[in-house]
N, C-alpha and C positions, 0 to 999 in steps of 0.2 A: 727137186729130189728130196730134199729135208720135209718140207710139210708132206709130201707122197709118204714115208716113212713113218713122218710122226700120224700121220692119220692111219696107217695100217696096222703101227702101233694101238693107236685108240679102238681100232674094230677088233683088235684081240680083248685089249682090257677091261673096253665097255660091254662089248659082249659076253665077256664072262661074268660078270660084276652083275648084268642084267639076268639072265638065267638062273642067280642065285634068287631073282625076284618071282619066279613063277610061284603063280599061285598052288600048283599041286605040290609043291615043296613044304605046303605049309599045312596040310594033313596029318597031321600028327596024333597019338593016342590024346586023349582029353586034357591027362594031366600034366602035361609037358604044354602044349599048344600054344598059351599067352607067353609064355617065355620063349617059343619059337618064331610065334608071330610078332614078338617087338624085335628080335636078330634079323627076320627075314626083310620088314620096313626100315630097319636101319641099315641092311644092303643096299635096299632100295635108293633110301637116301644118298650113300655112297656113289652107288651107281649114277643119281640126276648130277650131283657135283661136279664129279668127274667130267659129264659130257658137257657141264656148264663151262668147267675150267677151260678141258679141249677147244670150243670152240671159240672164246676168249683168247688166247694161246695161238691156233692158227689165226684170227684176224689180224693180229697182231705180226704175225709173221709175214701176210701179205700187206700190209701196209708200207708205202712209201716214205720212205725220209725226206726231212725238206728240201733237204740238196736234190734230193731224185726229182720231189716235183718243179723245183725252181727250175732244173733241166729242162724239164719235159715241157713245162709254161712258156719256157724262151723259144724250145724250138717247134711248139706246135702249136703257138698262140699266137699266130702274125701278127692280131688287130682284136681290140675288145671295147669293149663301154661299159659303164656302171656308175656307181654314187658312192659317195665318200662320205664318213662325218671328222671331221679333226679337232682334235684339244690340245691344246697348249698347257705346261703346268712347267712356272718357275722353279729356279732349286731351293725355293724358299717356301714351295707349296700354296704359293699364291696362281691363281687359274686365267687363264684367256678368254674371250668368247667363243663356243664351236663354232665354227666353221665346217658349214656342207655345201654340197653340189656338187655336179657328174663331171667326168671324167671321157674321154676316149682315146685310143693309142692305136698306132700302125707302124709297126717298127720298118726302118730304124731309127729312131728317133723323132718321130711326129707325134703329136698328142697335144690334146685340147684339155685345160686343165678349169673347168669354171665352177668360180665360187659363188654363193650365191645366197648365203646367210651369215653371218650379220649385215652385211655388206658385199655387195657386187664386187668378183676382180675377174680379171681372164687372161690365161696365159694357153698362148697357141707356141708351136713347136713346129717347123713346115720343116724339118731336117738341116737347115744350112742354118737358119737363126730362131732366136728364141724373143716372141714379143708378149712384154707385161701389158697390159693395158688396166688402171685403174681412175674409174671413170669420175669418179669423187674428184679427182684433181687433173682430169681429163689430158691425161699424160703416157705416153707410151714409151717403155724404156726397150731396147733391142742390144741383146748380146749377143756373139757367136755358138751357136750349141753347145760346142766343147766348153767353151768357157762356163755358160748357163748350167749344165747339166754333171760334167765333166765325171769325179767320179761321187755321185751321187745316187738317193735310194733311185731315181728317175732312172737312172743308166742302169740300176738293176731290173727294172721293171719295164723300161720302155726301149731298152738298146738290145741289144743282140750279139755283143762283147761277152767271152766268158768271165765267170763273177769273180775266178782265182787271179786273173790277170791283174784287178786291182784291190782285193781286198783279200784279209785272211778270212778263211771261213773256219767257224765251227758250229758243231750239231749243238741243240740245246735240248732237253727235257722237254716233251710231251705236256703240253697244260690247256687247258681251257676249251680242249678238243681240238688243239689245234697240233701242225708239226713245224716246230722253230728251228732256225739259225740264227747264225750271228755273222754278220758283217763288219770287221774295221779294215777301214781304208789305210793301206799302206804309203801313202803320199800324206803331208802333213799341211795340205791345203784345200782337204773337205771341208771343212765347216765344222764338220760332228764325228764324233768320237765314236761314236760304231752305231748299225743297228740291224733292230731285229724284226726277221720276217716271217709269220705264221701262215702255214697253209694246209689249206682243208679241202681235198677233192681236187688234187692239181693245179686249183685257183691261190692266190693271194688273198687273206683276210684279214690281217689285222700287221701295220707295220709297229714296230715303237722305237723313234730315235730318237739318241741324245747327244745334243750338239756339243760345243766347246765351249758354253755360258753354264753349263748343267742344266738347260730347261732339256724337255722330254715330250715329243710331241707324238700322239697315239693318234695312228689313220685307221679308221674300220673300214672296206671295203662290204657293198651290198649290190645284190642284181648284177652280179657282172655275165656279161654276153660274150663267147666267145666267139673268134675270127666274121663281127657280122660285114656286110658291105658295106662298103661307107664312100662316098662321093669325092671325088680328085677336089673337091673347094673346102672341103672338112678343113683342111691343115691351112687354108687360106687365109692370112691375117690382111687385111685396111684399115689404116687409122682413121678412124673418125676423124667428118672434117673440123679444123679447127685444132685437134690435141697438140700439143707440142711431144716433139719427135724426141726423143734423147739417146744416141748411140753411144755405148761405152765400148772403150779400147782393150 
């Protein structure tokens, strides 16, 4: 109802503003003429402004806030795939090596999480447990979901839990073309001290969270696919033979 108004608003104002543009308006005796014909182009100009502002104005108005598209991502984005890059950066402004590689999720909590520059790692998610496997030290660690994921960006992104249950939320400023929130975790056994999630087009594009050490680690999300099909052995984890198994309690 508001943009209906404010646009029928603009068909009065533009339209007048434009009318003052005709050119037979600017027929004028000789000696007046240049001084009518610089009035008449600076309606003119008025007039493009206007409709420039207008429709700046109404995009703006239909645009989603992050909380709206977070909403809409959790419940209309069952399963998705894409690619990651991540940075690491100390609270001393000293930096990590990226880390890239794809990603994929099927809620409730399944997702395949592989790295795959600087170094190989993979963590798969089959919903009951969570296994690391890093192949450098050919070791597989296995924690319970809850415990692994718990309340974490992952549960924001990969669970289907609403997000006020465990954390405060607030809206952030519009930057980068992107629309942010902020996330802290109300329990005092996250890890990290809040973070923040940008999203463009009802997808997720860039996280930035900051632990309890003060490092600050920035995920860019790219190519993401929404709800594709994805095969019942996706979330299937087997240890290589040979890794040593290590369950924690």
């Amino acid at each position: 109802m508001r943009l209906t108004a404010f646009a029928m608003r603009f068909g009065h104002l533009g339209a007048g503003s434009l009318r003052r543009c005709d050119t037979q308006s600017l027929h004028h005796p000789e000696a007046g003429f240049l001084r009518r014909l610089e009035v008449g182009l600076r309606r003119c100009l008025e007039a493009a402004l206007l409709l420039v502002a207008l429709i700046v104005m109404a995009g703006q108005a239909q645009a989603a806030t992050a909380q709206e598209q977070l909403a809409a991502f959790v419940s209309d984005v069952h399963s998705a795939s894409g690619s990651f890059m991540q940075i690491t950066v100390g609270p001393q402004g000293q930096t990590r090596p990226a880390q890239s590689g794809s990603f994929t999720f099927e809620r409730p909590g399944r997702f395949v999480w592989d790295v795959i520059r600087p170094y190989a790692q993979r963590i798969v998610s089959d919903g009951r447990e969570v296994f690391q496997f890093d192949p450098d030290l050919n070791q597989v660690t296995v924690r319970k979901v809850d415990q692994a994921i718990g309340a974490s960006p992952a549960s924001i992104l990969f669970g289907n839990v609403a997000l006020e249950q465990a954390f405060d939320v607030t809206a952030l400023p519009d930057r980068d073309d992107l629309a942010w929130l902020r996330a802290k975790p109300r329990g005092g056994e996250a890890g990290f001290t809040s973070v923040d999630l940008g999203f463009r087009d009802g997808l997720p594009a860039r996280i930035v969270l900051l632990d309890a050490f003060g490092q600050t680690t920035k995920v860019e999300f790219s190519g993401l696919k929404r709800n594709p099909a994805l095969a019942p052995e996706t979330f299937k984890f087997v240890a290589p033979a040979g890794a040593d198994v290590v369950r924690m309690q």
